[in-house]
C-alpha positions as CSV (number, residue, x, y, z in Angstrom):
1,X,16.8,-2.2,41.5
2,X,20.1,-1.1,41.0
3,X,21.6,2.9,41.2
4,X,18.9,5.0,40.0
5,X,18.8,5.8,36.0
6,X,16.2,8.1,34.8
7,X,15.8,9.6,31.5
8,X,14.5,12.2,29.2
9,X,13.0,10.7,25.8
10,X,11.8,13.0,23.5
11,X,10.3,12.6,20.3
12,X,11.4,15.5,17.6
13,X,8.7,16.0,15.9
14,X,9.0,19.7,17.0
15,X,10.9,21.7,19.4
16,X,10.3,21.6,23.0
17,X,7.0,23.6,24.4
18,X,6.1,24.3,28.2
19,X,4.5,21.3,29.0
20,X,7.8,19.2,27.8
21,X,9.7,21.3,29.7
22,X,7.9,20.2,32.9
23,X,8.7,16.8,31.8
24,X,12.3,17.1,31.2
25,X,12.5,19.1,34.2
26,X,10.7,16.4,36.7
27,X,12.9,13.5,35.6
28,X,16.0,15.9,36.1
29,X,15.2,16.6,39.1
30,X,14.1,13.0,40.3
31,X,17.5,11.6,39.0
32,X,19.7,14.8,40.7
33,X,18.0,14.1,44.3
34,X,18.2,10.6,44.2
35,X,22.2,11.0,43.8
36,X,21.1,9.0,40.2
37,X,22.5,9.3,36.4
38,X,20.3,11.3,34.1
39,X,19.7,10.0,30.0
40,X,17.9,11.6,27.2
41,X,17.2,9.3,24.0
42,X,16.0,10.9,21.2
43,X,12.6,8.8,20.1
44,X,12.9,9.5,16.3
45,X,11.2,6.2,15.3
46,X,8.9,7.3,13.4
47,X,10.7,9.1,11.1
48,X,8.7,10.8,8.5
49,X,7.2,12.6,11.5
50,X,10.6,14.0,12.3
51,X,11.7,17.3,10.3
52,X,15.8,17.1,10.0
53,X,17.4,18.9,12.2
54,X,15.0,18.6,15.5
55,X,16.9,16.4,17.5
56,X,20.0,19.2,17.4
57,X,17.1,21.7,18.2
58,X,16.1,20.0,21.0
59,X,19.6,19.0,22.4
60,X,20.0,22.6,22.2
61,X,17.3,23.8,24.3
62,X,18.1,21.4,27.0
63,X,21.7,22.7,27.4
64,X,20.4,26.2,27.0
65,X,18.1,25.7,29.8
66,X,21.0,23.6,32.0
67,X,19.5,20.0,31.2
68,X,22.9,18.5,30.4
69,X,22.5,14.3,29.9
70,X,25.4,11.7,32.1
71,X,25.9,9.7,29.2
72,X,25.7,10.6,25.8
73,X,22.2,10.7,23.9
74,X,20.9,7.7,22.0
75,X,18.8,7.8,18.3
76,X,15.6,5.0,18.5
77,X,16.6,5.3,14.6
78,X,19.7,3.7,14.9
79,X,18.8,0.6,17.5
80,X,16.4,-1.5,15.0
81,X,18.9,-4.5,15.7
82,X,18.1,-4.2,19.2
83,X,14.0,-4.6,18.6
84,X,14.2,-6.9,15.8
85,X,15.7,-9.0,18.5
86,X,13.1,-8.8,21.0
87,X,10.4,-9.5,18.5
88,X,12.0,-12.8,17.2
89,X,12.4,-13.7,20.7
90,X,8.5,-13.3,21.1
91,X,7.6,-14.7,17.7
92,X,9.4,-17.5,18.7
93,X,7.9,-18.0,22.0
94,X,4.6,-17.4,20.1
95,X,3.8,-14.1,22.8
96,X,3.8,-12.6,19.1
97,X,2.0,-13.2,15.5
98,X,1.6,-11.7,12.3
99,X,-1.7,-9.8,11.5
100,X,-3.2,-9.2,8.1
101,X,-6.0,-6.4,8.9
102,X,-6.0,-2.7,7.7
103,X,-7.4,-0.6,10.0
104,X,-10.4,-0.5,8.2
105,X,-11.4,-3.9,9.4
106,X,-9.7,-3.4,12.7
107,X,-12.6,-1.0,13.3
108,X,-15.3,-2.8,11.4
109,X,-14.8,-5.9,13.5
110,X,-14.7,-3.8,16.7
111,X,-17.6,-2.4,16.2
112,X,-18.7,1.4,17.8
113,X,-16.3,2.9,20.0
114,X,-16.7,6.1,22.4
115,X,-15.9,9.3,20.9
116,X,-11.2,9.6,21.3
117,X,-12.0,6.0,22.7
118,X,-9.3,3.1,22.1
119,X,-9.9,1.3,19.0
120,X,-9.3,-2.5,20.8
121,X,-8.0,-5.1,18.5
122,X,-10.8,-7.9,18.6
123,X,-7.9,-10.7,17.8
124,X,-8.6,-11.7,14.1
125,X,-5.5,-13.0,13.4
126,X,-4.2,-14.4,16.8
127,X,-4.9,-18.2,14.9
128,X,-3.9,-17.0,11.3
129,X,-4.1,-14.4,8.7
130,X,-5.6,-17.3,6.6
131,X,-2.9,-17.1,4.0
132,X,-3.2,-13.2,3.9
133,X,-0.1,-11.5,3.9
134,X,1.2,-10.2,7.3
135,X,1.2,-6.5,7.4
136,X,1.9,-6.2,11.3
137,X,3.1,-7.5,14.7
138,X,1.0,-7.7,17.3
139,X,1.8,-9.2,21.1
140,X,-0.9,-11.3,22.7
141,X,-2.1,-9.3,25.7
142,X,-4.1,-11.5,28.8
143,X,-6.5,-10.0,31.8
144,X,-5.3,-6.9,33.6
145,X,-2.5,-4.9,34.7
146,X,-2.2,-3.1,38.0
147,X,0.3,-1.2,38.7
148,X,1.7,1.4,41.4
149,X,2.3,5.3,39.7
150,X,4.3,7.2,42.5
151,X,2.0,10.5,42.2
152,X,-1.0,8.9,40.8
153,X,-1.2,6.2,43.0
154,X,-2.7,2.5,42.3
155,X,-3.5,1.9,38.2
156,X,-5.5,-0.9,36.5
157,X,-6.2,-1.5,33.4
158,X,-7.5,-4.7,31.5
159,X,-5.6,-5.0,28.1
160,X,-8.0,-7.6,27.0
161,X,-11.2,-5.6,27.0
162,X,-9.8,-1.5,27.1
163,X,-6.8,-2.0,24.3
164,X,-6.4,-5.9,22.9
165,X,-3.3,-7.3,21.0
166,X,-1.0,-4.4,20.5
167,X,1.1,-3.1,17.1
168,X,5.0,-4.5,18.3
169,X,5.7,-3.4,14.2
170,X,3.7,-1.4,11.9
171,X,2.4,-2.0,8.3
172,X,4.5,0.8,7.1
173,X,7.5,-1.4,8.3
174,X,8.1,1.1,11.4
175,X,8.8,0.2,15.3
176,X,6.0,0.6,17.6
177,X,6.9,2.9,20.1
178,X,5.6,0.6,22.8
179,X,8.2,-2.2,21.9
180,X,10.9,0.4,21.4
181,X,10.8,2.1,24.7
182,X,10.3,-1.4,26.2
183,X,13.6,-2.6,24.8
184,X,15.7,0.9,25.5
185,X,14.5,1.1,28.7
186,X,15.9,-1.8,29.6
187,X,18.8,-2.2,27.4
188,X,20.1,1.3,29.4
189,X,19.0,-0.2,32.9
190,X,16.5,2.7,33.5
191,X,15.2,2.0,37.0
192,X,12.6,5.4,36.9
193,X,10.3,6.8,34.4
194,X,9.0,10.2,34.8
195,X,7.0,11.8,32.4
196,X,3.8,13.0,31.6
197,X,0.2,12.0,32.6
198,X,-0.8,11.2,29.0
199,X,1.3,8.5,28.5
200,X,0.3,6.8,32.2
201,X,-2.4,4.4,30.1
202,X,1.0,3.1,28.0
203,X,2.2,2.1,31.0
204,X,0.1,-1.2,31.4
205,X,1.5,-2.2,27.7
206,X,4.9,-1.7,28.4
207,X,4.4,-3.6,31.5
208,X,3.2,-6.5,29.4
209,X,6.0,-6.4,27.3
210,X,8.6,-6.1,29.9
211,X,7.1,-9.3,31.2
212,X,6.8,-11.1,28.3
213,X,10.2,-10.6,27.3
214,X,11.7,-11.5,31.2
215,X,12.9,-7.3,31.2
216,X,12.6,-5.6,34.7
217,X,9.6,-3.0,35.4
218,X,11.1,0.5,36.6
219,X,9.2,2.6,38.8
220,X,6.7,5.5,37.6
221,X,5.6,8.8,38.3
222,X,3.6,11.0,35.9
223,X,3.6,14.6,36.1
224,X,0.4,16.9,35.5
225,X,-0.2,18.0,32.2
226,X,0.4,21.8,30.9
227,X,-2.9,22.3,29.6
228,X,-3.3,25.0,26.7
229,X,-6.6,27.8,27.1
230,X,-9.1,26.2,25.4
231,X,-8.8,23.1,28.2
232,X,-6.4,20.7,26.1
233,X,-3.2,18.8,26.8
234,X,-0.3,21.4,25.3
235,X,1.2,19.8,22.2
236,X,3.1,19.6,19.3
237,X,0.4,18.6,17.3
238,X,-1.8,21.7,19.0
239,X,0.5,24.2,18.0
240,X,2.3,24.8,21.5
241,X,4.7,27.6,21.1
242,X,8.3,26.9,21.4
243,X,10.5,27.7,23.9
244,X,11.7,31.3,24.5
245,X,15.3,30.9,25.6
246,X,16.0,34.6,26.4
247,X,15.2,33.8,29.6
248,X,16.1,30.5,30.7
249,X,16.1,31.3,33.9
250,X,12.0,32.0,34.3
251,X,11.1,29.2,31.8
252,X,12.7,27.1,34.2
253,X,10.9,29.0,37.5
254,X,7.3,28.3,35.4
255,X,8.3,24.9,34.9
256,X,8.8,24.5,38.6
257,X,5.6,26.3,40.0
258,X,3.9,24.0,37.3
259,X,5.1,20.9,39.1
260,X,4.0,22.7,42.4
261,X,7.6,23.3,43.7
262,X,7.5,27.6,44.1
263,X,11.1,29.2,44.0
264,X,12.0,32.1,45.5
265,X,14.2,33.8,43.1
266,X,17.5,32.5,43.4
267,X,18.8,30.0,41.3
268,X,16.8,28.1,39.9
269,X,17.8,24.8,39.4
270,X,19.8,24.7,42.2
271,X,16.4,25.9,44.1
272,X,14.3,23.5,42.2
273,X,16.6,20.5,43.1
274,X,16.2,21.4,47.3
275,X,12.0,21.5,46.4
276,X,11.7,18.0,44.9
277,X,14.4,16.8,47.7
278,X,11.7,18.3,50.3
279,X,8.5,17.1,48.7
280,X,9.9,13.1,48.0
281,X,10.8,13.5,51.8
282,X,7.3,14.5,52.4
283,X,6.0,11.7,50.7
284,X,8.2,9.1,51.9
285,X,9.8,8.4,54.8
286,X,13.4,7.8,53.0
287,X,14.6,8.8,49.8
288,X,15.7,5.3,48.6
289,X,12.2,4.3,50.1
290,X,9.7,4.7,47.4
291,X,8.1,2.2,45.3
């Protein structure tokens, strides 16, 4: 692995919300005690999700709050070069074919599925769409992936049986995320991931991809979830209230006690910064020492 490079990545379908904040805040805090460089990409790829203007909105907030990026940030809307690229290379290694079904007869040929379960591909087209047009791109997924999540701990999961063959570009004629996260991961040598819990389970599929396309796997670590009062994951699409920046500095303190690192009072981020610095040491026996 080279110097540490973590990120911040957004996607602006709405403005920032506490439990984004305790995302942006982890990986800030990750890259600052590991002496590393600190990205945000703005993951605008799905477009008609994406009111104009919400990327501004959201750079604003950051800098309100003291979340300032190393490099300047990066648009997924502008980089469809870069992931037409890695698809040819895996259409052309055959890791990737065209697939003709709606999602009608996705979930027809998959049959019953548990209630907010995966609807798993059953692999209708991996030998043909029988002269069908090709409405998406899909990579051929084998067996399971395990994988080491530095809170959670040991993952598995078997991509054959819990997800199968996986959108790389949609019908509409968008990027998948998966693909394009794969690709500007490694295209801005990110060596650490933190985010969220409730994207761990994308982790195995960007795994596969990284490895099907000879890309290097950075390390994870997935924060707890903000949950809202009725029990669910804070969201966007739950109507999570934006962030109240008349008071940056106790947003920021919630965000902390959130990730279980209390502060005292002073200031915050420079407080924050000595509690993650004290807890990785906790955890592991040397900064740089951590898988």
């Amino acid at each position: 692995m080279s110097a540490y490079r973590g990120r911040f990545a957004p996607s602006p379908t709405g403005p920032l919300h506490a439990g984004s904040l305790v995302a942006a805040l982890a990986s800030w805090l990750d890259a600052r005690v590991h002496g590393g460089q600190w990205l945000v990409r703005i993951e605008d790829v799905d477009g008609p999700r994406c009111p104009p203007g919400m990327d501004a909105v959201i750079l604003g907030q950051l800098a309100a709050l003291g979340l300032q990026p190393d490099e300047p940030p990066v648009w997924q809307s502008r980089r469809g070069e870069l992931y037409q690229a890695a698809l040819d290379r895996l259409i052309v290694s055959g890791q990737a074919y065209g697939c003709a079904c709606t999602r009608a007869e996705i979930a027809a040929a998959a049959g019953p599925r548990p209630k907010h379960g995966e609807l798993v591909y059953p692999g209708t087209c991996r030998n043909g769409t029988q002269g069908r047009p090709v409405r998406a791109w899909r990579l051929r997924v084998e067996g399971r992936v395990d994988w080491q999540d530095r809170r959670l701990g040991a993952q598995s999961q078997n991509l054959e049986t819990e997800v199968g063959d996986f959108v790389l570009k949609r019908a509409d004629g968008l990027w998948a995320y998966q693909l394009a996260v794969v690709v500007d991961d490694a295209e801005q040598g990110i060596t650490d991931v933190v985010r969220g819990e409730d994207l761990a389970d994308n982790t195995p599929r960007q795994i596969a991809l990284q490895r099907a396309l000879g890309l290097p796997t950075p390390r994870y670590l997935h924060t707890p979830l903000v949950l809202a009062a009725d029990g669910h994951k804070l969201s966007k699409q739950n109507g999570a209230a934006a962030l109240d920046l008349s008071d940056p500095a106790t947003l920021l303190r919630e965000a902390a006690a959130r990730l279980g690192l209390p502060l005292q009072g002073g200031e915050p981020l420079v407080e924050a910064v000595e509690a993650w610095r004290a807890a990785t040491i906790a955890r592991f026996t040397h900064l740089k020492d951590f898988p």
